[in-house]
N, C-alpha and C positions, 0 to 999 in steps of 0.2 A: 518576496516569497522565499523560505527555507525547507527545504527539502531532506528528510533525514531517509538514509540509504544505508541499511542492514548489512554487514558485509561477514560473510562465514566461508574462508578460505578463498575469497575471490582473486587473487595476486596476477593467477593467469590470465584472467578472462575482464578484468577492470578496468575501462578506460578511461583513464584520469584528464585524458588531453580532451576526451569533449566534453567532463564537466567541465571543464576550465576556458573553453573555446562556447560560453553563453553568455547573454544577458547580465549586464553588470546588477539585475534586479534580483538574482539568482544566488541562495547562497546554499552549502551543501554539507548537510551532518553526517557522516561515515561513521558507522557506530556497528566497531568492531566485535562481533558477536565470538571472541576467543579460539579467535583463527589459532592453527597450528602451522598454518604457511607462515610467509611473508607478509600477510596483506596490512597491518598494522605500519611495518615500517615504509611500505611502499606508497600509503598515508601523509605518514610523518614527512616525508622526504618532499612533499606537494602544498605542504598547510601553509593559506595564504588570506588572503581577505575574504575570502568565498569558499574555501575548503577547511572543514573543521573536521577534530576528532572525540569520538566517545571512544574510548577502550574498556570492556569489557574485558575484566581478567578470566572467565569461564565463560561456557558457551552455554546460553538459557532459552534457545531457542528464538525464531521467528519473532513471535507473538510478542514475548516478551523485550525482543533486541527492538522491534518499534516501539513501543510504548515505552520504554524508559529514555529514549532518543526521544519522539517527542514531548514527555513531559520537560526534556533536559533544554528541546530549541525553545520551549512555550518560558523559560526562565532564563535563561541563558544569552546576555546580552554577549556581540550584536544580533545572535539569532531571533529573539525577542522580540524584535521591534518590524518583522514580517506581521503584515494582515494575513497574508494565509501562511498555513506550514501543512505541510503535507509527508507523505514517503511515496518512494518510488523504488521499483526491484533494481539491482546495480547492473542488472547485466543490458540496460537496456531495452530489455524488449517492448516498449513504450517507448520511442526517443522523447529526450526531452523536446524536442520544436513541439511536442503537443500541449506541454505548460502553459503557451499564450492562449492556444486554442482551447483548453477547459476555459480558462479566464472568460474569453468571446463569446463561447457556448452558455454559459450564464446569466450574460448580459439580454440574451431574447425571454428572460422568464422577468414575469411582470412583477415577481414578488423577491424578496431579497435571497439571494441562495446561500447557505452556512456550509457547505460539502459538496465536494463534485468530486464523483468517482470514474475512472475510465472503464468504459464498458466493451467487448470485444465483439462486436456485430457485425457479421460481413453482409457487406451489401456494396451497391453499385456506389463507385467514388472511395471506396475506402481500397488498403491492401493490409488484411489480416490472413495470415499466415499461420496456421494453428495445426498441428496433427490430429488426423483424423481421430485419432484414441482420447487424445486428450479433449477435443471439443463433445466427445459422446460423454465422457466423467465428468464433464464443466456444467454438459447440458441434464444429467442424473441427478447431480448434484443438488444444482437450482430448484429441480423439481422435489426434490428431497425436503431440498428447505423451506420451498411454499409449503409443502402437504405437514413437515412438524411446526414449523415458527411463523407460518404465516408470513415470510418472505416475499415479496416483489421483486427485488432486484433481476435482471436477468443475467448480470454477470458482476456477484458481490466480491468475487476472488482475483478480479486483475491487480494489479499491482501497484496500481498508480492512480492517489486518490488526495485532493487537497481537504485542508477545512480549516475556517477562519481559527484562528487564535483563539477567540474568546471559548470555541468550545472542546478546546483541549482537556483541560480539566476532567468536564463531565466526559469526555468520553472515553481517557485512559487513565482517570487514576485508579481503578482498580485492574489487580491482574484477571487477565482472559483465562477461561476455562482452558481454551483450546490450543494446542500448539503452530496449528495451522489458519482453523478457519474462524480464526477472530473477527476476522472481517461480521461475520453473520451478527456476534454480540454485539460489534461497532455501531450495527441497524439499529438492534432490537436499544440501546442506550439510545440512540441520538431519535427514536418514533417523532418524537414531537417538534423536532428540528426541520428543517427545509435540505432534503438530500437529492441530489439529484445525481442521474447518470450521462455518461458526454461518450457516445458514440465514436469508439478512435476515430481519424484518418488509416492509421499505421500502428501495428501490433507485430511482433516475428517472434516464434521460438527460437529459445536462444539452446545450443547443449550446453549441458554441465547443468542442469535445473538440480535441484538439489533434493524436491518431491520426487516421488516414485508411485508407478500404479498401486503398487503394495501400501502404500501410506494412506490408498484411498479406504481401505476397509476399516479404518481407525473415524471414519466420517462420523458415521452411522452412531457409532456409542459417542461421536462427540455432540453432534445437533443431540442426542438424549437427553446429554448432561445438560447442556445449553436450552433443553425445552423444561427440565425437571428447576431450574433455578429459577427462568425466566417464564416460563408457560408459554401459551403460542397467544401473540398477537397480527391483527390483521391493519395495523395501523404500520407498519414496517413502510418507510420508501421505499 
């Protein structure tokens, strides 16, 4: 499994000691989206059999700092030779111990799974931690994006999401509309694929998020652009 992890200014808040403290199954792409910190050499200073680097000479956003990380692990020996590759937020808030468990989670669907996304659900048996503001914009949101794109997901914006290798390609070689909520395009490209969602155990806001409520009113003219390209389909996992 190779993991590629977007990083824009993270120096303070990166904890290189629990990528490093996993599963020798685990390998991890940092893909420096043109920090103006430290966060590049604090990278550098760690790169081992299981921590690599993308450097990004300018910062191109989110959207973009994944998708060119994973088209780079989907080619990029040893990262290449992962059946799945996935991203995951740096700061955490998804630990990694839940990598096995999408895996597991998988395994009870009778039909082969190509994508598992972690989804933020609280309920009995789990501990998701979410502020009140932000699970009401999470829960808007979704609703936003059933009623333009014909959307299902109930939580397409967590942060931590696998998908086999073979459908890297189709899924990011073109650039995303959107600066944020790529994830939604990620759907509407992979419809005819096998997507499923994995229920955390364990979710926690992290501070230092890098979104702001104010970045939510950018949504709205983005699912536009994302319904004016794509049109709404009802076929979305």
């Amino acid at each position: 499994i190779t993991l590629v992890i977007p990083c824009y200014n993270e120096a303070e808040r990166l904890k290189l000691n629990v990528f490093l403290d996993t599963p020798d199954l685990l390998k991890f792409l940092f893909v420096n989206d043109g920090s103006s910190d430290h966060t590049p050499d604090l990278i550098k200073s760690h790169l081992n059999e299981k921590i690599f680097l993308l450097d990004l000479t300018k910062n191109v956003g989110k959207a973009e700092c994944v998708r060119l990380g994973m088209l780079y692990a989907s080619k990029t020996p040893p990262l290449n030779e992962s059946e799945w590759i996935g991203f995951w937020d740096a700061d955490l808030a998804t630990p990694l111990s839940e990598v096995s468990n999408f895996l597991k989670y998988s395994h009870i669907y009778e039909f082969p799974v190509e994508s598992i996304w972690g989804s933020r659900v609280s309920r009995l048996g789990s501990s998701i931690q979410r502020s009140y503001i932000r699970h009401v914009l999470g829960r808007t949101f979704a609703t936003l994006a059933a009623i333009m794109l014909g959307i299902k997901s109930y939580d397409s914006q967590c942060g931590a999401k696998l998908f086999r290798k073979t459908l890297i390609n189709k899924a990011f070689a073109e650039p995303f509309i959107s600066k944020w909520i790529f994830d939604v395009e990620l759907l509407i490209r992979l419809k005819n694929n096998t997507v499923i969602e994995y229920p955390l155990q364990s979710w926690q806001d992290i501070k230092g998020s890098k979104l702001t409520i104010l970045d939510f009113f950018t949504v709205a003219s983005d699912l536009t652009r994302i319904r004016i390209k794509y049109g709404k389909t009802n076929d979305s996992q």
